[in-house]
C-alpha positions as a Markdown table, in Angstrom:
| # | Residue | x | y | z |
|---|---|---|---|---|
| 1 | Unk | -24.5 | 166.9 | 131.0 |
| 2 | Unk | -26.5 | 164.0 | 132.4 |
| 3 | Unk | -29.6 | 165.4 | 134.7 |
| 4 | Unk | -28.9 | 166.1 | 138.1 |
| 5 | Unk | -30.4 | 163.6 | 141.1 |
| 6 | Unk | -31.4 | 167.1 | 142.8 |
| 7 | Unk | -32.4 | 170.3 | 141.3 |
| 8 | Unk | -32.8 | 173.6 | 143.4 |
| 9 | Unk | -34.7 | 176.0 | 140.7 |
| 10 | Unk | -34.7 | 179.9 | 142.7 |
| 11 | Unk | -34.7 | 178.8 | 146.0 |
| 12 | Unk | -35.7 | 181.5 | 148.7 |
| 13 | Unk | -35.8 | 181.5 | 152.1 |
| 14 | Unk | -36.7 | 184.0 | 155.0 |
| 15 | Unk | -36.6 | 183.7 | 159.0 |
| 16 | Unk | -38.5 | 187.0 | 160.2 |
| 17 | Unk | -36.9 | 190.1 | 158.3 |
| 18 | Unk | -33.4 | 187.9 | 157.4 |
| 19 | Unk | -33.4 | 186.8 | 153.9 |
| 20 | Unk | -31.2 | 183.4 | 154.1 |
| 21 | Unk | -31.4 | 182.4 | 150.6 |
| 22 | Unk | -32.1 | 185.0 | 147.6 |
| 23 | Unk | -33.3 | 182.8 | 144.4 |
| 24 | Unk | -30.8 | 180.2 | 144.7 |
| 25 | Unk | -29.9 | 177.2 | 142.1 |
| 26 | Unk | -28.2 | 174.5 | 142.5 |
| 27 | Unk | -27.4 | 170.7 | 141.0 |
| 28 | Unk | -26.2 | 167.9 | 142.3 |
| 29 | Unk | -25.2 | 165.2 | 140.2 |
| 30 | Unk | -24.6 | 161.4 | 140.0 |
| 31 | Unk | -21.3 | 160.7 | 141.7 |
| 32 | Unk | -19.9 | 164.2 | 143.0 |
| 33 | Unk | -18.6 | 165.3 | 145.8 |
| 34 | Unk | -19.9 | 168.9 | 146.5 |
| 35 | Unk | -19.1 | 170.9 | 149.4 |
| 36 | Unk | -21.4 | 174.2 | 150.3 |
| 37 | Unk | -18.9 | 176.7 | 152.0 |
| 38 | Unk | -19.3 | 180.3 | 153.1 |
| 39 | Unk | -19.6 | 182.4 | 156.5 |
| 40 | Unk | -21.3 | 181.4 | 158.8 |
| 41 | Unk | -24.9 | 182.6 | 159.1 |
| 42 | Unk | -25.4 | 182.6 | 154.9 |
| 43 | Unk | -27.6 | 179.6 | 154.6 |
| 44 | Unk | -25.6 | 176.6 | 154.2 |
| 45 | Unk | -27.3 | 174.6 | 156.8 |
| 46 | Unk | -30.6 | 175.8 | 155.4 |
| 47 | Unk | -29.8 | 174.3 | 151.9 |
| 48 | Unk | -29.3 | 171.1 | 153.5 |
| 49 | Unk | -32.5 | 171.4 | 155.5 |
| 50 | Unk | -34.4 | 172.4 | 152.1 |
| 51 | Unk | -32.8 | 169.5 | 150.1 |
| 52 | Unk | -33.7 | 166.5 | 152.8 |
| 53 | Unk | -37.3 | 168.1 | 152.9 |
| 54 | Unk | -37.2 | 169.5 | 156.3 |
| 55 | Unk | -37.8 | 172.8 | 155.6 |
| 56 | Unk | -39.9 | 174.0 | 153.0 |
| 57 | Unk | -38.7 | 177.4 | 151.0 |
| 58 | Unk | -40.4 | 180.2 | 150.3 |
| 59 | Unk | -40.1 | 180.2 | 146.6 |
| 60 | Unk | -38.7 | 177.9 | 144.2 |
| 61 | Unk | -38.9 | 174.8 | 143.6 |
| 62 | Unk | -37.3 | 171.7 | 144.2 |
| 63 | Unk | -36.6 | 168.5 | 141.4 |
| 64 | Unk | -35.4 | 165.0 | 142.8 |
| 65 | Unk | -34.8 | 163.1 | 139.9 |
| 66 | Unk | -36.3 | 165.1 | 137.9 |
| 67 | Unk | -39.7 | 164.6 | 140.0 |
| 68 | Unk | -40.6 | 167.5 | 141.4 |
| 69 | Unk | -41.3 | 167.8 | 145.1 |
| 70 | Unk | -44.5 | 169.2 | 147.0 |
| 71 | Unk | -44.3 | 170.2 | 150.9 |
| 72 | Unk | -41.8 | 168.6 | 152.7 |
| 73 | Unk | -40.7 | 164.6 | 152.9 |
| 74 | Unk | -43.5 | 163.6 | 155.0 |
| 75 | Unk | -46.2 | 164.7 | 152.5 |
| 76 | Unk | -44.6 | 162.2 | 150.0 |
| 77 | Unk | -41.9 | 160.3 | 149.5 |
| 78 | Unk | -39.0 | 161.1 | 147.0 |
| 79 | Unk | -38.0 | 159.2 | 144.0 |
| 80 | Unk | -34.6 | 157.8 | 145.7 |
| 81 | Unk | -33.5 | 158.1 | 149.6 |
| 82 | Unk | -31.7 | 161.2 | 150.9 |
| 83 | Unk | -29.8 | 160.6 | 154.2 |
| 84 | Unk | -28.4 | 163.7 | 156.1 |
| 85 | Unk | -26.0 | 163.6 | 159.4 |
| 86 | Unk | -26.7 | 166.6 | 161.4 |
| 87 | Unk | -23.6 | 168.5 | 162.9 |
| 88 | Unk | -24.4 | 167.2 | 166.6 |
| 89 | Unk | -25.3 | 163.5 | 165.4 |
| 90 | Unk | -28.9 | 164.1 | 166.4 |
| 91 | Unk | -28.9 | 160.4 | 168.3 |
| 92 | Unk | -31.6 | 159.4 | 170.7 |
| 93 | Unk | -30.1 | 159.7 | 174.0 |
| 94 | Unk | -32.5 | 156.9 | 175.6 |
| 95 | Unk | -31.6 | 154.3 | 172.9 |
| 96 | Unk | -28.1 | 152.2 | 172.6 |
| 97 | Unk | -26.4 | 152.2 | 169.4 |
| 98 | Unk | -28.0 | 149.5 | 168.0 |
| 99 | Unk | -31.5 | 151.0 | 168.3 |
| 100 | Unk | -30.6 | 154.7 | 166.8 |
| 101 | Unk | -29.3 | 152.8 | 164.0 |
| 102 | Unk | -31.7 | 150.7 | 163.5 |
| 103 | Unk | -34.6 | 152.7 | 164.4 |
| 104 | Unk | -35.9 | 153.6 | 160.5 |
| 105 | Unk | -36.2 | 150.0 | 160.3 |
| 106 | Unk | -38.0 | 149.5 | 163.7 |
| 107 | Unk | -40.1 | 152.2 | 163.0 |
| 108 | Unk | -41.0 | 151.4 | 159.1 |
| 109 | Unk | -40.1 | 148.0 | 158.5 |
| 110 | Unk | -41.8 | 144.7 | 159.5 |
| 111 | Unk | -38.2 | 142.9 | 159.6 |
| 112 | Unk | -37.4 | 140.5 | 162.3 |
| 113 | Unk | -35.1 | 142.2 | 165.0 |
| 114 | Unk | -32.2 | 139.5 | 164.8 |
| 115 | Unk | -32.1 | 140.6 | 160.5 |
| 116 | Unk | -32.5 | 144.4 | 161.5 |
| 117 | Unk | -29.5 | 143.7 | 164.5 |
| 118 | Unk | -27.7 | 142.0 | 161.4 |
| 119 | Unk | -27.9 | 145.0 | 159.2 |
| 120 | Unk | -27.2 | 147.4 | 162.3 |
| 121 | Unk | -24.0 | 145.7 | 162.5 |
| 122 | Unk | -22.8 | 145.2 | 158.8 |
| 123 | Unk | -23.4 | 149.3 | 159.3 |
| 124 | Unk | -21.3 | 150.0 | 162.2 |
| 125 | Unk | -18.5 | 147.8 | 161.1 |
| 126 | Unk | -18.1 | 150.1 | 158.0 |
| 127 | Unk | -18.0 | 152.9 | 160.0 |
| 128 | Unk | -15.4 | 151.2 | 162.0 |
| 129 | Unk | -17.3 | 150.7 | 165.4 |
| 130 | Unk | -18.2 | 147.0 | 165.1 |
| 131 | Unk | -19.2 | 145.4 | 168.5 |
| 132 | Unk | -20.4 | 148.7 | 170.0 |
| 133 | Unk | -24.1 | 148.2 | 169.3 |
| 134 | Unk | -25.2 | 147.8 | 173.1 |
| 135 | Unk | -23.3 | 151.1 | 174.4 |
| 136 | Unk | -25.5 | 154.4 | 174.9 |
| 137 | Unk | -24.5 | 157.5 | 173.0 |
| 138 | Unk | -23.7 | 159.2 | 176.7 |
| 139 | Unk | -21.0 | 156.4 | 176.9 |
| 140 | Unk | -19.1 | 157.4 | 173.2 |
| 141 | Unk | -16.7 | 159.8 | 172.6 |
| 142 | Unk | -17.4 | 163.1 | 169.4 |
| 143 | Unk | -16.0 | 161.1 | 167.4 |
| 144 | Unk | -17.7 | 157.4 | 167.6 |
| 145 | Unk | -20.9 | 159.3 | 167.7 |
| 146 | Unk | -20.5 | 161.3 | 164.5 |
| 147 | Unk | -19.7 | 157.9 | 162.8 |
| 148 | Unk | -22.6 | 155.8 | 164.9 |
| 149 | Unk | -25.2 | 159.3 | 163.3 |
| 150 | Unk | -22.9 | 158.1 | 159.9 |
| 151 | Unk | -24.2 | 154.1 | 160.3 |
| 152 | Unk | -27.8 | 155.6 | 160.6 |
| 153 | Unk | -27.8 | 157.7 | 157.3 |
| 154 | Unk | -26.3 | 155.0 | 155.5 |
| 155 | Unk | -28.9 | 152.4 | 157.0 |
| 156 | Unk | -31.2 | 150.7 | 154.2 |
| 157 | Unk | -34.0 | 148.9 | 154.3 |
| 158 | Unk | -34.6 | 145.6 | 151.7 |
| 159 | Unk | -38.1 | 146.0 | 152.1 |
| 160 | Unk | -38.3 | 149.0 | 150.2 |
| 161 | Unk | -36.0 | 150.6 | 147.9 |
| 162 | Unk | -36.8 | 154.2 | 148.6 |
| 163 | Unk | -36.2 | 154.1 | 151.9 |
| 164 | Unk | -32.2 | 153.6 | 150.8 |
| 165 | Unk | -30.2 | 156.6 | 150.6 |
| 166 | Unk | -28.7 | 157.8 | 147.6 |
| 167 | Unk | -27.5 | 160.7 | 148.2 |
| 168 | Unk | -26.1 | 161.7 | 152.0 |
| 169 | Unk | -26.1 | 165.1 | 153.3 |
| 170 | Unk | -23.5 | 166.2 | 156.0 |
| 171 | Unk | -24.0 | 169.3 | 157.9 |
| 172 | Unk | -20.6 | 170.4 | 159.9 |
| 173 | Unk | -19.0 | 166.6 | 160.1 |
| 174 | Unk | -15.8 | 168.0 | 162.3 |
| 175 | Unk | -17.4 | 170.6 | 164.0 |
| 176 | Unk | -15.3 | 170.4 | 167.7 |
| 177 | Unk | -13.5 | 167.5 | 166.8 |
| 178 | Unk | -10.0 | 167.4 | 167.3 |
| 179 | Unk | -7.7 | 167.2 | 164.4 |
| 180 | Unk | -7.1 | 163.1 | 164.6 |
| 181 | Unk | -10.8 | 162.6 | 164.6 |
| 182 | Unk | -11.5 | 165.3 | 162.2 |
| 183 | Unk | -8.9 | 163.4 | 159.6 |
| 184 | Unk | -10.5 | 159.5 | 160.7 |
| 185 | Unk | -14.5 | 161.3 | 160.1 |
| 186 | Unk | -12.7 | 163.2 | 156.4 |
| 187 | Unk | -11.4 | 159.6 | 155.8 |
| 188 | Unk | -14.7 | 157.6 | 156.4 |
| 189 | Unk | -16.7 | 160.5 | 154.0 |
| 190 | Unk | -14.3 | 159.1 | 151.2 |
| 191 | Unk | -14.3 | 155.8 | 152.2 |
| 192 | Unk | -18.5 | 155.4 | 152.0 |
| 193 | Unk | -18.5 | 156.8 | 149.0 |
| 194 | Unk | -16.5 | 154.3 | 147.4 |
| 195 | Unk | -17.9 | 151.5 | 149.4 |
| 196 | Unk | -19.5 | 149.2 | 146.7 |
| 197 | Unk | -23.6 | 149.5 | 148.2 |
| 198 | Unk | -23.3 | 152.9 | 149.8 |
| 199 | Unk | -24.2 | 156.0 | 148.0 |
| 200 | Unk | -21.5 | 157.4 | 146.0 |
| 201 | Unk | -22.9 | 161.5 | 146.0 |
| 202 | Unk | -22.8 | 163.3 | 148.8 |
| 203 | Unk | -23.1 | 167.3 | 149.6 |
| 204 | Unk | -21.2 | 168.5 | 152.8 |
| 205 | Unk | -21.5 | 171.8 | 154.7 |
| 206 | Unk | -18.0 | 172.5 | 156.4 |
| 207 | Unk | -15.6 | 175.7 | 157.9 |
| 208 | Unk | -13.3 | 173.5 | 158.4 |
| 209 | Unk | -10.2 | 173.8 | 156.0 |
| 210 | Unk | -8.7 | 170.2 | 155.6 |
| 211 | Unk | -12.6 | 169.0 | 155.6 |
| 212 | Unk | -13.0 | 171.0 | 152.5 |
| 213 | Unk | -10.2 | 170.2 | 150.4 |
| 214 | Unk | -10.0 | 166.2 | 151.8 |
| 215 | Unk | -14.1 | 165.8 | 151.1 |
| 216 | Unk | -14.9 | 168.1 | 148.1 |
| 217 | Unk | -14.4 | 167.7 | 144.4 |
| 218 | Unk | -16.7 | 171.0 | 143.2 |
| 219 | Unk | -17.6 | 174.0 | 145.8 |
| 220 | Unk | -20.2 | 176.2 | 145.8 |
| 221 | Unk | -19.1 | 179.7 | 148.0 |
| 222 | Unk | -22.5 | 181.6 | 149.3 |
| 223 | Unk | -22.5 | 184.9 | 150.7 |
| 224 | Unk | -25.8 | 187.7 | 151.0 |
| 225 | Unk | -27.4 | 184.6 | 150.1 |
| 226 | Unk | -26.7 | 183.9 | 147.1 |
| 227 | Unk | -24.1 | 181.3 | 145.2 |
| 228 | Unk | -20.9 | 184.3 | 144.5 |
| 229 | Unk | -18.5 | 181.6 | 143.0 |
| 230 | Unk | -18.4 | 177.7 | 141.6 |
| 231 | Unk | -15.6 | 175.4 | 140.7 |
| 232 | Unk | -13.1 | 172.6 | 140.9 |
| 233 | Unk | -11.8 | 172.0 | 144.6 |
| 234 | Unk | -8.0 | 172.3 | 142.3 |
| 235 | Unk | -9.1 | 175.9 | 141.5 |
| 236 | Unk | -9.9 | 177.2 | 145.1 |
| 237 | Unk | -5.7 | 178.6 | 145.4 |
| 238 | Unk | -6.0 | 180.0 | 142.1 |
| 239 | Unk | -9.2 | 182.2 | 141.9 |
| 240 | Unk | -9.1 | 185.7 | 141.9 |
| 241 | Unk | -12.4 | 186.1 | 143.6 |
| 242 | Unk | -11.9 | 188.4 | 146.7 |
| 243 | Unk | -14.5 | 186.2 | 148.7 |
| 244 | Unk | -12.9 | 183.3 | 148.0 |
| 245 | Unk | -9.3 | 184.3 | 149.1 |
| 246 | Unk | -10.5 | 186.0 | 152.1 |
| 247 | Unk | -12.6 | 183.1 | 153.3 |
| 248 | Unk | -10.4 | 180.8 | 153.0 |
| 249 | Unk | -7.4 | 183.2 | 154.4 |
| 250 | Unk | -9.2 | 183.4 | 157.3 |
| 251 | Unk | -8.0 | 187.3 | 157.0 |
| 252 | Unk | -10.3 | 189.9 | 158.4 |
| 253 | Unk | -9.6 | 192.2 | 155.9 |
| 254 | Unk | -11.8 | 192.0 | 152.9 |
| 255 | Unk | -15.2 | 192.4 | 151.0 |
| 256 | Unk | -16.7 | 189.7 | 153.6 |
| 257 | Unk | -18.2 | 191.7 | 156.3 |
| 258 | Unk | -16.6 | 191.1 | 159.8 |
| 259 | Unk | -19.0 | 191.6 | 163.0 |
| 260 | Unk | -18.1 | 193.5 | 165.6 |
């Protein structure tokens, strides 16, 4: 197998006296769709956090193209461009549209602001939101501002190729939307990673059962913080893990611990 674009080598992770993440490894490769399921509470979001460079573990390490990675993404740059959408979008309320997608190339880039309004709206119009770049984030619905957070993530920059995201984290996409919008934000996930100039490998974090089975071609299942079962998206009905067939049951009955 070809080496993966990100390599998680016995990843741990602690807040206080609650072990999140117990010597965890995982891959993600060129081209795949992987979705990171589980209860809640059991890290997911963490491995997201870890992966983008937010948060730094407390043991492993961490390989991005086969580089590995010291400290977190401020203390020096990656080898390609990760982009993550946070579950709430994470957009600056005091900014229109145009300006939270934009902002990594206001911030970083010496562009002129008619190119960087030009590449805000080539963005936006593959999201499907073309003409909206002047509204504020208090005038959009869930929906329009999960796929405005979407334009952001996918954003690049021509004056410097690292800065372009290759990979695209999505914590919780559908989170509280309803099920229309939750099929439109499934759609667009698919859609970007076909679109020829977007990045075509993506990890998402998601309870949500049509999200998992639309978005994800190989799942990783975590519970007591570690990875309890791997495979095909097509082998999820079929397993005989107990985890697996509870979780995705919804049953309360079962080896997964139900709190009071």
């Amino acid at each position: 197998m070809t080496e993966p674009l990100i390599e998680l080598r016995g990843i741990s992770k602690s807040f206080g006296k609650n072990k999140v993440l117990d010597n965890i490894d995982l891959n993600i490769y060129q081209g795949q769709a992987l979705g990171i399921i589980g209860p809640s509470g059991t890290g997911k979001s963490t491995i997201l956090r870890i992966i983008a460079g937010l948060l730094k573990p407390d043991a492993g390490e961490i390989y991005i193209q086969g580089k590995k990675r010291n400290g977190l993404i401020e203390d020096g740059g990656d080898p390609i461009g990760i982009g993550m959408v946070f579950q709430q979008a994470a957009l600056f309320d005091s900014l229109n549209v145009e300006e939270n997608v934009g902002f990594l190339l206001y911030q970083k880039s010496r562009l002129k602001r008619s190119h960087i309004r030009e590449l805000v709206n080539e963005k936006l119009e593959m999201v499907g939101l073309k003409g909206i770049g002047h509204l504020y984030p208090s005038e959009l619905s869930g929906g329009m501002r999960k796929r405005v957070s979407f334009a952001r993530a996918i954003m690049s920059n021509p004056q410097n190729i690292t800065d372009n995201p290759q990979v695209l984290l999505y914590d919780e996409p559908t989170a509280g939307l309803d099920p229309i919008a939750s099929t439109v934000i499934e759609d667009l996930i698919r859609n970007l990673q076909h679109t020829q100039g977007v990045c075509s490998t993506y990890a998402i974090v998601t309870h949500q059962d049509s999200t998992i089975r639309r978005t994800a071609d190989q799942l990783v299942f975590l519970y007591h913080g570690q990875v309890q079962w791997q495979g095909k998206i097509s082998e999820i009905d079929g397993t005989q893990n107990q985890l697996i067939r509870q979780f995705m049951s919804g049953s309360v009955k079962g080896p997964i611990q139900v709190l009071g």
